[in-house]
ZADO-1210 file (C-alpha; in nm, 4 decimals, padded with zeros to 6 digits):
<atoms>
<atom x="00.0000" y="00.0000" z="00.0000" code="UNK" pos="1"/>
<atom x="00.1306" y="00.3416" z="-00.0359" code="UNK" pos="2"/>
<atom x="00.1514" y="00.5285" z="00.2831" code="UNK" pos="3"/>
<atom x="00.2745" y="00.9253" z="00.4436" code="UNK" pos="4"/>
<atom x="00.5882" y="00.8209" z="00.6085" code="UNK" pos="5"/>
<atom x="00.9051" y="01.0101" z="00.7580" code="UNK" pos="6"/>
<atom x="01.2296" y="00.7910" z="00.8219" code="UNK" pos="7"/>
<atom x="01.3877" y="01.0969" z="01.0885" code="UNK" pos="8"/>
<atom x="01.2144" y="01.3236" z="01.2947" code="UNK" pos="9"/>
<atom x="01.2619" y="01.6812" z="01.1651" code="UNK" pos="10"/>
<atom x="01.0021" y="01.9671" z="00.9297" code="UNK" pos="11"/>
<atom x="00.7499" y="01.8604" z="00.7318" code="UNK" pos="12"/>
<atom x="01.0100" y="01.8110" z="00.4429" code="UNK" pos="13"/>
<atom x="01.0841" y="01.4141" z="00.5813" code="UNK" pos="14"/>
<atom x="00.7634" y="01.3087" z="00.4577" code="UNK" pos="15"/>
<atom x="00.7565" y="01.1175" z="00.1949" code="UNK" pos="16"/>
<atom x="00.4959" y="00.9253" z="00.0043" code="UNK" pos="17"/>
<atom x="00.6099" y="00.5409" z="-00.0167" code="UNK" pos="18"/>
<atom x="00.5056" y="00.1742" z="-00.0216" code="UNK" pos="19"/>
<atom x="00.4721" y="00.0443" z="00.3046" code="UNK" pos="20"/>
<atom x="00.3135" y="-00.2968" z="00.4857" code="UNK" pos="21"/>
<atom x="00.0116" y="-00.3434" z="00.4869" code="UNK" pos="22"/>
<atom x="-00.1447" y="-00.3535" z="00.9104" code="UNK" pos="23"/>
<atom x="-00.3948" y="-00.6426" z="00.9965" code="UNK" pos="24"/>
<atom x="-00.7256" y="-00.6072" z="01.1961" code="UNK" pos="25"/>
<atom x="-00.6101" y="-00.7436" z="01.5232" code="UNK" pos="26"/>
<atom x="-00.8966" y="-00.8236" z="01.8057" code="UNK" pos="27"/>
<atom x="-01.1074" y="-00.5431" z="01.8487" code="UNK" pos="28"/>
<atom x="-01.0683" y="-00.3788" z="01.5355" code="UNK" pos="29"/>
<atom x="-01.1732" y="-00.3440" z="01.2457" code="UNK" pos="30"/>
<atom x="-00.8848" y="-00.2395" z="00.8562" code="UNK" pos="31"/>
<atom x="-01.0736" y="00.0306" z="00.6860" code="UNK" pos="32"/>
<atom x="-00.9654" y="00.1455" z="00.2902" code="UNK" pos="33"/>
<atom x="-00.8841" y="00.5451" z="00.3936" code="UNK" pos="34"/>
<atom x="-01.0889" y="00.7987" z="00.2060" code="UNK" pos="35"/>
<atom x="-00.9062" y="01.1135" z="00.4342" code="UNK" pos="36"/>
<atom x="-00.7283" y="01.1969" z="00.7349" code="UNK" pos="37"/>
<atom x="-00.6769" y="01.5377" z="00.9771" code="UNK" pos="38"/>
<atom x="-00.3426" y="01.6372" z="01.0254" code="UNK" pos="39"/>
<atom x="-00.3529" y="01.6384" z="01.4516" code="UNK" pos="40"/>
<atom x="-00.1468" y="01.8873" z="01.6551" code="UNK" pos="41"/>
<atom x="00.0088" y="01.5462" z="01.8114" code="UNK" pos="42"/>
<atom x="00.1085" y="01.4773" z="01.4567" code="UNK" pos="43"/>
<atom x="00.2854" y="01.7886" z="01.4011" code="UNK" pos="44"/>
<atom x="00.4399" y="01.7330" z="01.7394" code="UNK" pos="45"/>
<atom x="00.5543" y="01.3598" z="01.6855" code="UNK" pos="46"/>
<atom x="00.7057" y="01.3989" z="01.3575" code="UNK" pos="47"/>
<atom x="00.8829" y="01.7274" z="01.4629" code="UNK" pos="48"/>
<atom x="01.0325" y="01.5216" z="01.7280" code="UNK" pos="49"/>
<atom x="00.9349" y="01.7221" z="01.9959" code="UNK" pos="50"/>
<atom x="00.8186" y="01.3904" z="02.1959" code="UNK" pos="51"/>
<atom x="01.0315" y="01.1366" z="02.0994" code="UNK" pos="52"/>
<atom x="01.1331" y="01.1405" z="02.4754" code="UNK" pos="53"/>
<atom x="00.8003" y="01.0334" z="02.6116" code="UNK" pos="54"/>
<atom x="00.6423" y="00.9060" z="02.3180" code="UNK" pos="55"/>
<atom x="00.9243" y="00.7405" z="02.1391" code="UNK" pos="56"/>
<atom x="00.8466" y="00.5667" z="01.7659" code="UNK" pos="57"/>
<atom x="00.9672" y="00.3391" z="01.5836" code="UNK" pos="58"/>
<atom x="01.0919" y="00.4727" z="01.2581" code="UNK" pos="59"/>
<atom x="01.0164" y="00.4916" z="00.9623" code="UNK" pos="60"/>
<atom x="00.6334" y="00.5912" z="01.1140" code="UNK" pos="61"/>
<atom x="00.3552" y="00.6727" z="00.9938" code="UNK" pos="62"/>
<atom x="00.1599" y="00.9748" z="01.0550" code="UNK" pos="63"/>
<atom x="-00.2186" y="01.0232" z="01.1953" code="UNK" pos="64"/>
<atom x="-00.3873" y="00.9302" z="01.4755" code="UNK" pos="65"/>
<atom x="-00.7888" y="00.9709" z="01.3076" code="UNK" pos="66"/>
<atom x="-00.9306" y="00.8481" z="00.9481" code="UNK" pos="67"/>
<atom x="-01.2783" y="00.8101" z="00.7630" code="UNK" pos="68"/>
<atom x="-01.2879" y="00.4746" z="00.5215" code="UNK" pos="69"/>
<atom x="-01.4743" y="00.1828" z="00.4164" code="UNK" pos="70"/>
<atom x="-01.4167" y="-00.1272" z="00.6654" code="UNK" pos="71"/>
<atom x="-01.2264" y="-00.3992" z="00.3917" code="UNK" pos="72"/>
<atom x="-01.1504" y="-00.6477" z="00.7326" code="UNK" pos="73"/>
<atom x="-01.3259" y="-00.7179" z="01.0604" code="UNK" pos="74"/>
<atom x="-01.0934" y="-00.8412" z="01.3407" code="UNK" pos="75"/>
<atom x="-01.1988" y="-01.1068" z="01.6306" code="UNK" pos="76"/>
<atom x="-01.4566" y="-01.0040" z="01.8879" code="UNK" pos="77"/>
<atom x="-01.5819" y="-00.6886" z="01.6786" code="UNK" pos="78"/>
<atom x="-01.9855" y="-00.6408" z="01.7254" code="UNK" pos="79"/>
<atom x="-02.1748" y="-00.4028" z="01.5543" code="UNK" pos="80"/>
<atom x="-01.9642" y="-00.3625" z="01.1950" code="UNK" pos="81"/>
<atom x="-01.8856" y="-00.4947" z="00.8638" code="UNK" pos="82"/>
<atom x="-01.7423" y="-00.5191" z="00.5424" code="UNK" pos="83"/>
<atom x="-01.8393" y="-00.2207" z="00.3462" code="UNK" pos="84"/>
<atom x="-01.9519" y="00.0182" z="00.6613" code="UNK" pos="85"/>
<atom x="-01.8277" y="00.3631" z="00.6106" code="UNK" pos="86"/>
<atom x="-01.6992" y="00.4665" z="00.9263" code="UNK" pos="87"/>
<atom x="-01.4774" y="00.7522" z="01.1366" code="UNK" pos="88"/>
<atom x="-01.2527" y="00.6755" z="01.4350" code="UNK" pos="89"/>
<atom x="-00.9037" y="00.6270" z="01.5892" code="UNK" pos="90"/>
<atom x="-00.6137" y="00.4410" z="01.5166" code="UNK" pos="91"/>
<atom x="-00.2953" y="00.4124" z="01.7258" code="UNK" pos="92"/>
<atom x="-00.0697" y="00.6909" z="01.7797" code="UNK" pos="93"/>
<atom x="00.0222" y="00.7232" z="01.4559" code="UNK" pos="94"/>
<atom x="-00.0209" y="00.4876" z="01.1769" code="UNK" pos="95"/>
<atom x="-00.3530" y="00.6346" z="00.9164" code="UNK" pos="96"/>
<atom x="-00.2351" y="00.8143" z="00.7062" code="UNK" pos="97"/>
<atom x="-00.2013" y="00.5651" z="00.4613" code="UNK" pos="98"/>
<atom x="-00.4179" y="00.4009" z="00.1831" code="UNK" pos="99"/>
<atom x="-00.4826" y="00.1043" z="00.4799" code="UNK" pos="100"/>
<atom x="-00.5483" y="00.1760" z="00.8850" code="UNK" pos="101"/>
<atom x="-00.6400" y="-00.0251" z="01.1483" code="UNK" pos="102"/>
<atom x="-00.9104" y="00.1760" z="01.3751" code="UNK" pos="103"/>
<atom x="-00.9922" y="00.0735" z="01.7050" code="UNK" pos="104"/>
<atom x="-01.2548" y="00.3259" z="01.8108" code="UNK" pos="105"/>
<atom x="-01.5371" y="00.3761" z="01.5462" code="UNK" pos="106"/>
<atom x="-01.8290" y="00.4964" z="01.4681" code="UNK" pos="107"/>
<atom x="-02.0721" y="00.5308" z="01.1768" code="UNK" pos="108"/>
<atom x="-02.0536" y="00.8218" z="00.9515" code="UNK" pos="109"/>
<atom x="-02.3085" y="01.0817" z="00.9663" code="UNK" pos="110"/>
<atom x="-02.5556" y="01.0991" z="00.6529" code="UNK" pos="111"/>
<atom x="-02.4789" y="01.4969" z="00.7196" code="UNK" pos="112"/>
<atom x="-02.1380" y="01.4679" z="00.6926" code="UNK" pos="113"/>
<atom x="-01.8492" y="01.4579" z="00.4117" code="UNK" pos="114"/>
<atom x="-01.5861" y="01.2622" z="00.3546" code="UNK" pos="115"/>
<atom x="-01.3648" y="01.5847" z="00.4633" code="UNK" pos="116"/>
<atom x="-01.5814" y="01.6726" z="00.7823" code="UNK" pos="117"/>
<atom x="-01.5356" y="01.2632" z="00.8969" code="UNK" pos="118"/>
<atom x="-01.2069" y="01.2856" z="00.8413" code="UNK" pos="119"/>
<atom x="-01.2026" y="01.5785" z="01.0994" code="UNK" pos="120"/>
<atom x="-01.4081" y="01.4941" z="01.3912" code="UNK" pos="121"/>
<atom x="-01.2352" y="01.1603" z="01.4884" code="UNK" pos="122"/>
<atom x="-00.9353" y="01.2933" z="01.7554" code="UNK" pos="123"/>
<atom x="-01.1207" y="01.6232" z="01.8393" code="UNK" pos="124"/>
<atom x="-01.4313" y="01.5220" z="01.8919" code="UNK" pos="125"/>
<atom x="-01.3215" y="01.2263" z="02.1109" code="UNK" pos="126"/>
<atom x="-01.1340" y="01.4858" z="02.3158" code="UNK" pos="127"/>
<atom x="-01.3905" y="01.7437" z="02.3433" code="UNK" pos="128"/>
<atom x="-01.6403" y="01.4789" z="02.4678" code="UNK" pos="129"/>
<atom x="-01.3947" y="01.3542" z="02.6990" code="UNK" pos="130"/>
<atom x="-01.3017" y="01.6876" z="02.7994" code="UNK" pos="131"/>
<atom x="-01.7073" y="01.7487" z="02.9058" code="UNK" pos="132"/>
<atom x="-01.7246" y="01.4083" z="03.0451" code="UNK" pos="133"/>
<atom x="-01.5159" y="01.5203" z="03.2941" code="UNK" pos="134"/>
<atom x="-01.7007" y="01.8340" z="03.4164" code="UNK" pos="135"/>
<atom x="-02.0424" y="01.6884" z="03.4367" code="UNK" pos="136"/>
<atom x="-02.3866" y="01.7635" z="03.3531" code="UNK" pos="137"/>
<atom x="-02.3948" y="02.1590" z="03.1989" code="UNK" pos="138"/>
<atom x="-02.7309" y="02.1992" z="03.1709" code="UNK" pos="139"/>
<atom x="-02.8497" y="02.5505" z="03.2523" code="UNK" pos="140"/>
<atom x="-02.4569" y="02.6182" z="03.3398" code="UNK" pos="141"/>
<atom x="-02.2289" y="02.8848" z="03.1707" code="UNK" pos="142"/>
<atom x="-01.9140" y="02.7261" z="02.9997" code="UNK" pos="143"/>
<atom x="-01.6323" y="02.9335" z="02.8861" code="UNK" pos="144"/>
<atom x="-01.3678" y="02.7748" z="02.5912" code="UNK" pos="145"/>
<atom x="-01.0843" y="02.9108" z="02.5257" code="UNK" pos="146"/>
<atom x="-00.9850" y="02.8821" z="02.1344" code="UNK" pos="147"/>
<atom x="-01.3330" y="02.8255" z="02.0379" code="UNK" pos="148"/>
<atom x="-01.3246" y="02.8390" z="01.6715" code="UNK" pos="149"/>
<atom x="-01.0242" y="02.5775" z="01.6933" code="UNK" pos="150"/>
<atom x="-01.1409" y="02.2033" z="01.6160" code="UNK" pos="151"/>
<atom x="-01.1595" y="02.0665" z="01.9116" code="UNK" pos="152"/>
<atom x="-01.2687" y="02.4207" z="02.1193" code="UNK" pos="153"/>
<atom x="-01.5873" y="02.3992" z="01.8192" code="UNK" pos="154"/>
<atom x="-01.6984" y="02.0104" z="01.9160" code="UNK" pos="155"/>
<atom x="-01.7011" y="02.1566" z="02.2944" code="UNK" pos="156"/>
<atom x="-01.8602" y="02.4179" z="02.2360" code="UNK" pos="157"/>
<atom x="-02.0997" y="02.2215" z="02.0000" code="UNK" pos="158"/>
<atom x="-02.1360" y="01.9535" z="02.2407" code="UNK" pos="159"/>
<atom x="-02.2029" y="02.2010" z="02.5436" code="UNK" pos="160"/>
<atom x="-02.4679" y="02.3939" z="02.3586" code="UNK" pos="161"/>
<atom x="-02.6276" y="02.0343" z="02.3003" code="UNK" pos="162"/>
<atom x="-02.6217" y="01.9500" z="02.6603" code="UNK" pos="163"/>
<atom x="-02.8065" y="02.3011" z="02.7862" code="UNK" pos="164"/>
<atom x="-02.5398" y="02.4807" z="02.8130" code="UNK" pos="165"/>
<atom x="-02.4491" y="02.8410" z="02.7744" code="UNK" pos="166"/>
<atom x="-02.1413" y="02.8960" z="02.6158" code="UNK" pos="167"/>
<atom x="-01.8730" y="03.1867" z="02.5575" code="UNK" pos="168"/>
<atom x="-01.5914" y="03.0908" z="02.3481" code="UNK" pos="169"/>
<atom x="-01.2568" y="03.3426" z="02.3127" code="UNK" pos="170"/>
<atom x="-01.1569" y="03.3310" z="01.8886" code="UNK" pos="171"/>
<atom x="-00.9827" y="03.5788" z="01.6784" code="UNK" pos="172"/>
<atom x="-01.1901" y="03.8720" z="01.5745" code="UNK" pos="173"/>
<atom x="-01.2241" y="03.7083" z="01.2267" code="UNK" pos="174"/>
<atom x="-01.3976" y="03.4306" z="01.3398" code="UNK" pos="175"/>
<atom x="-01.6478" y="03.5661" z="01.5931" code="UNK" pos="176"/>
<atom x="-01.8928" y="03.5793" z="01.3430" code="UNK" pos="177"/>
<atom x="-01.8929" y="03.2468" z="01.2562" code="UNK" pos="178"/>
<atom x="-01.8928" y="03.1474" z="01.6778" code="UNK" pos="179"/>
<atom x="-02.2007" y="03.3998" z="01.6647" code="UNK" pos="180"/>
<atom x="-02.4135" y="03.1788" z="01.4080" code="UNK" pos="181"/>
<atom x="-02.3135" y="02.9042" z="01.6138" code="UNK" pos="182"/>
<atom x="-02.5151" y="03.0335" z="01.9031" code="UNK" pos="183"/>
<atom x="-02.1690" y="03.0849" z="02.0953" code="UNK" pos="184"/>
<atom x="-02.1157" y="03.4087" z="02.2936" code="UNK" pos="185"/>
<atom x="-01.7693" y="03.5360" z="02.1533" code="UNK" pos="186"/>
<atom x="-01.4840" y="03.7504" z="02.2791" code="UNK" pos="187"/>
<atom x="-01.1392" y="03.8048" z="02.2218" code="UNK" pos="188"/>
<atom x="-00.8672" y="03.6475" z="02.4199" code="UNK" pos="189"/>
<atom x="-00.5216" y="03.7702" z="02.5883" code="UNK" pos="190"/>
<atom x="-00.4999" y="04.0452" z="02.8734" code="UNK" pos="191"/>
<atom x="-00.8420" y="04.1951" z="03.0278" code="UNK" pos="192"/>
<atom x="-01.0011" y="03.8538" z="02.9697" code="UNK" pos="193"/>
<atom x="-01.1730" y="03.8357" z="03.2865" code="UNK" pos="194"/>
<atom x="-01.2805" y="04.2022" z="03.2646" code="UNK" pos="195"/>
<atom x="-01.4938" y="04.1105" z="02.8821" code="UNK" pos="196"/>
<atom x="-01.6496" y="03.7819" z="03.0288" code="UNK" pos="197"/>
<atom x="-01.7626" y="03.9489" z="03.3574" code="UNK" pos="198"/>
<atom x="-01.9447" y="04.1711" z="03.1096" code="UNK" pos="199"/>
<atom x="-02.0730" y="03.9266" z="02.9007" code="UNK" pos="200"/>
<atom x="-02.1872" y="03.6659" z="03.2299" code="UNK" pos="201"/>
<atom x="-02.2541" y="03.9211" z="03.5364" code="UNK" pos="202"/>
<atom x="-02.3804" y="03.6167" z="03.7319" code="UNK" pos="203"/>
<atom x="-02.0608" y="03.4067" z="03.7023" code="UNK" pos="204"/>
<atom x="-01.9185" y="03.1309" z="03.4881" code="UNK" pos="205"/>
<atom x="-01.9698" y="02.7835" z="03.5920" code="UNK" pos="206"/>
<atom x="-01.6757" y="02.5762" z="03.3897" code="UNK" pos="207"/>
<atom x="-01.4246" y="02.6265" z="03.1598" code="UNK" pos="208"/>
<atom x="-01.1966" y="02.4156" z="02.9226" code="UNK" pos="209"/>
<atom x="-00.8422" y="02.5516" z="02.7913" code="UNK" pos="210"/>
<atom x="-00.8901" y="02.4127" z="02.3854" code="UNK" pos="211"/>
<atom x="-00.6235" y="02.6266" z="02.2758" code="UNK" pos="212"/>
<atom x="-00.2420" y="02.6743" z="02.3170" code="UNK" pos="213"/>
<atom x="-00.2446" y="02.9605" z="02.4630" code="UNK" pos="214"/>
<atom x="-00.1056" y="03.1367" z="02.8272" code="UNK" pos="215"/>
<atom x="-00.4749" y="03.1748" z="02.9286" code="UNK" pos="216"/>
<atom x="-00.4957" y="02.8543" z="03.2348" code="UNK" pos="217"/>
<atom x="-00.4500" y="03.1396" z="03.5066" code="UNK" pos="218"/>
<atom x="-00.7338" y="03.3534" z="03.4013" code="UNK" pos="219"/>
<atom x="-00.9648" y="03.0697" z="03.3908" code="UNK" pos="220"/>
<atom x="-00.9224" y="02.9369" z="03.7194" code="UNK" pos="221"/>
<atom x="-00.9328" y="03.3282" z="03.8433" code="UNK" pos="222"/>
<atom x="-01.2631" y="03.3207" z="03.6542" code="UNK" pos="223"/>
<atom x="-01.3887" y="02.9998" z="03.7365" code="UNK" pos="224"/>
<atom x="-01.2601" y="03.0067" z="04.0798" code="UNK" pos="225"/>
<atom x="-01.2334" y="02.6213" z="04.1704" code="UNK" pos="226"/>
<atom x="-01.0127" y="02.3855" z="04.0027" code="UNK" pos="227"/>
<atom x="-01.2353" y="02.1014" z="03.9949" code="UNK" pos="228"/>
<atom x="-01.4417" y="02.3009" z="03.7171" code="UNK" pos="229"/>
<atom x="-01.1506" y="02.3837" z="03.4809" code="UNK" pos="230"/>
<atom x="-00.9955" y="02.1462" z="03.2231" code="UNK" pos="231"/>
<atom x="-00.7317" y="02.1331" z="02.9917" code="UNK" pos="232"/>
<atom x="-00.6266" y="01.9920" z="02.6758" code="UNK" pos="233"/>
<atom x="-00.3279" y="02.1075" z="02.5749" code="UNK" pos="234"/>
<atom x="-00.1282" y="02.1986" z="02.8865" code="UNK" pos="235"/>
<atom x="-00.0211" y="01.9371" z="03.1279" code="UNK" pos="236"/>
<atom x="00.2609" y="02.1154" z="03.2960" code="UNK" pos="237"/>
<atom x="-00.0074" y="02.4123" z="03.3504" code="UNK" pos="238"/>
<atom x="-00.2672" y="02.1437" z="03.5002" code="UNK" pos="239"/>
<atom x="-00.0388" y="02.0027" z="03.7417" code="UNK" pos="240"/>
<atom x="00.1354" y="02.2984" z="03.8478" code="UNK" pos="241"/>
<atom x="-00.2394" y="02.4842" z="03.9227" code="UNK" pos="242"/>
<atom x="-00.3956" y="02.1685" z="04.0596" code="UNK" pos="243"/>
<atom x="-00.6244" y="02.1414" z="03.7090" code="UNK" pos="244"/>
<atom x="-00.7124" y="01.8871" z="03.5528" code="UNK" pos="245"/>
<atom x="-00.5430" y="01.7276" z="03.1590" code="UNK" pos="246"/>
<atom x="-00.8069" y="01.5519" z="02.9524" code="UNK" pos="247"/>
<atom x="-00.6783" y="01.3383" z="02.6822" code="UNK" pos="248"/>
<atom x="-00.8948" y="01.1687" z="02.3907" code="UNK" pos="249"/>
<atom x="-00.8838" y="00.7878" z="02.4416" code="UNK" pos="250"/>
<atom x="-00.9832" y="00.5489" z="02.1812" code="UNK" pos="251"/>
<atom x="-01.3391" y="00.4931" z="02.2929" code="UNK" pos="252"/>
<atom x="-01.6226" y="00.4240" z="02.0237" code="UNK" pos="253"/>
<atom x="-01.8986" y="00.5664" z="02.2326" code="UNK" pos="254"/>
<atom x="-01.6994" y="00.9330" z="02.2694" code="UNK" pos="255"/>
<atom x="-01.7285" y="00.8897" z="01.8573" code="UNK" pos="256"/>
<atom x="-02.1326" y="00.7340" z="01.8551" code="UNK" pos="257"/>
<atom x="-02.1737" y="01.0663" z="02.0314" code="UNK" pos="258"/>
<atom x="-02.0072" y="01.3046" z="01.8453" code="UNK" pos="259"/>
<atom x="-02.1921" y="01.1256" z="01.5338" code="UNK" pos="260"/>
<atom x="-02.5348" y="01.1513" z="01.7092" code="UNK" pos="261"/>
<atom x="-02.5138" y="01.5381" z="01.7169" code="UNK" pos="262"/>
<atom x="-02.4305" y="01.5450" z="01.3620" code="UNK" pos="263"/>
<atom x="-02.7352" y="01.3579" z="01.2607" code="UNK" pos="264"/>
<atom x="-02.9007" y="01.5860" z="01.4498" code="UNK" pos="265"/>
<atom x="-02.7122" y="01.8420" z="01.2645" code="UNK" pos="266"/>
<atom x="-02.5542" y="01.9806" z="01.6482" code="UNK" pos="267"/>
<atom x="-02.2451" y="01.9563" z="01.5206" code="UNK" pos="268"/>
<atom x="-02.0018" y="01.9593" z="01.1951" code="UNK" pos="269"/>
<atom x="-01.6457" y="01.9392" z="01.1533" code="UNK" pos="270"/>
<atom x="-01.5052" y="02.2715" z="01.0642" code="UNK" pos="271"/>
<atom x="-01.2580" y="02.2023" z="00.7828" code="UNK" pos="272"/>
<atom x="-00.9739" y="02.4883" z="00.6737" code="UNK" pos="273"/>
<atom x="-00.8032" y="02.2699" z="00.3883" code="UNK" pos="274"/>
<atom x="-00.8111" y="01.9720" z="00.1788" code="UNK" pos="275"/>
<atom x="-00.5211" y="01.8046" z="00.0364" code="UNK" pos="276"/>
<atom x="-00.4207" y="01.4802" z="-00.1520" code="UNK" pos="277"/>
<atom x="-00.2008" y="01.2234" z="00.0115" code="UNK" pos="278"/>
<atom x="00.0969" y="01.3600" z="-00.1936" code="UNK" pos="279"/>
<atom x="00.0804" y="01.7109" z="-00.0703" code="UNK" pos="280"/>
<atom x="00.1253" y="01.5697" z="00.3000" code="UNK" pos="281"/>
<atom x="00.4638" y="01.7950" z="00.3390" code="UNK" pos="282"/>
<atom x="00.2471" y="02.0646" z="00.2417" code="UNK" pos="283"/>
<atom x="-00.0671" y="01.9986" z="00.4790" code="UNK" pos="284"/>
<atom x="00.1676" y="01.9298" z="00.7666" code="UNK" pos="285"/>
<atom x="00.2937" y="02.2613" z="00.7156" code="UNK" pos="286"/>
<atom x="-00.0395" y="02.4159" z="00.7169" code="UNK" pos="287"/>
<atom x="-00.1595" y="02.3017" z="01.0241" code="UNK" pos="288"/>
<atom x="00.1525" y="02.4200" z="01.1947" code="UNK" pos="289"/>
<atom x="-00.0197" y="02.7395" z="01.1503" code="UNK" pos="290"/>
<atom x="-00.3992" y="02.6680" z="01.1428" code="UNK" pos="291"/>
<atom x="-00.6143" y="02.6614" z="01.4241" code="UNK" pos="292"/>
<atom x="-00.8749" y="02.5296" z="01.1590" code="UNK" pos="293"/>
<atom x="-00.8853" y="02.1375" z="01.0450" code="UNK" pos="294"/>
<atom x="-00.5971" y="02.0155" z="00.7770" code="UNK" pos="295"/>
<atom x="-00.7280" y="01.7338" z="00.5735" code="UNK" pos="296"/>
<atom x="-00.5762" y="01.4612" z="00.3613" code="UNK" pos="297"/>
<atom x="-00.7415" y="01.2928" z="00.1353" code="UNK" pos="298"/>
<atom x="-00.6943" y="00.9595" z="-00.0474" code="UNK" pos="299"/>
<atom x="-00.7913" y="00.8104" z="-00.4244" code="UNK" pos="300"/>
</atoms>
């Protein structure tokens, strides 16, 4: 099969396009034929080799952690899918980008959705519902998300609205508009944070999660006010150093039936930024180095 590989760590310029082995659907999973892939932040981070130290691989890897395909193989002990389903989900840490992947979180595909948007939603939206998971019912409550407009800050603020929730989301002034017709209170971020959300929620705000890289995990404990109701996704060291918690996406197919419920319901969709073929991976890995919006890769 031909697959995105890199044989050293470095820019996006060790990608290559090559023939590589073909995986196996092992127990619990099911081999689907890739249609697309996101380029992840973790991704961008592994191939860069900025976590080789904890999250060593075995090279040459390669990249992707989400895909959308047709299942071609069922593996042992797999209820609930077959040959020919078209499905999104997660593979291992990185191994999809390729013509073949083995997922072992899945879920249908939306009728809703395209090829593009499935190829999105698998790693964020497992982290955003993970991320909510772990603050509770929000119904009725006020829920503030940092980086909003960013694919994983949309599916929780998606995700919130669907569960009751009221929700202000920080984003670049070019993108407020689109939080707006999302039904998402929006503000800027950086300095005087606290100042523009105490404006915009006099009574208080009950939760917040950090979706975005940013210096911002201060301000929303200060705004928050108890750690237990503030989460992270992208900054450990911050979490353990303000007593916060770090939610990471785990390969868990009912994180992904949710996510896909809301889009049949049309409560959510993928927001995709690009769309590139397999041999413009170089290219879409340099993209999302700068994108807070989803890179895709497609496949023939």
């Amino acid at each position: 099969m031909k697959a995105a590989r890199y044989h050293r760590y470095g820019d996006p310029d060790v990608l290559v396009v090559e023939d590589a082995p073909e995986p196996r659907a092992g127990a619990g999973a099911v081999r689907i034929r890739v249609r697309a892939v996101s380029v992840n932040p973790i991704d961008v981070l592994l191939r860069a080799g900025h976590l080789q130290a904890v999250l060593p691989l075995e090279l040459p890897a390669v990249p992707g952690r989400d895909a959308v395909g047709v299942v071609d193989e069922v593996g042992p002990d797999v209820e609930g899918a077959q040959v020919g389903d078209l499905v999104f989900g997660l593979g291992g840490l990185s191994d999809t980008t390729a013509e073949l992947a083995v997922l072992t979180a899945w879920s249908a595909v939306p009728a809703g959705w395209s090829t593009e948007q499935a190829a999105a939603a698998g790693l964020a939206s497992a982290t955003a519902a993970a991320a909510l998971e772990a603050l509770g019912d929000l119904d009725g409550a006020t829920l503030l998300v940092e980086g909003a407009s960013g694919a994983v800050g949309s599916a929780v603020a998606a995700f919130a609205l669907a569960a009751g929730a009221r929700v202000i989301g920080t984003a670049r002034p070019a993108n407020q508009v689109h939080l707006a017709d999302l039904g998402i209170t929006a503000t800027t971020y950086g300095p005087g944070l606290d100042e523009r959300v105490a404006a915009l929620a006099p009574a208080g705000v009950d939760a917040a999660v950090h979706a975005a890289p940013s210096a911002s995990l201060p301000d929303l404990l200060a705004i928050v006010g108890d750690p237990a109701r503030v989460v992270t996704v992208v900054d450990g060291e911050g979490a353990a150093r303000l007593g916060l918690r770090q939610v990471n996406a785990r390969n868990d197919s009912a994180l992904l039936r949710h996510a896909a419920d809301l889009g049949r319901r049309g409560l959510y969709t993928p927001r995709v930024e690009h769309v590139l073929p397999l041999g413009s991976v170089a290219e879409a890995h340099t993209l999302a180095q700068g994108s807070s919006g989803k890179v895709v890769i497609t496949l023939p």
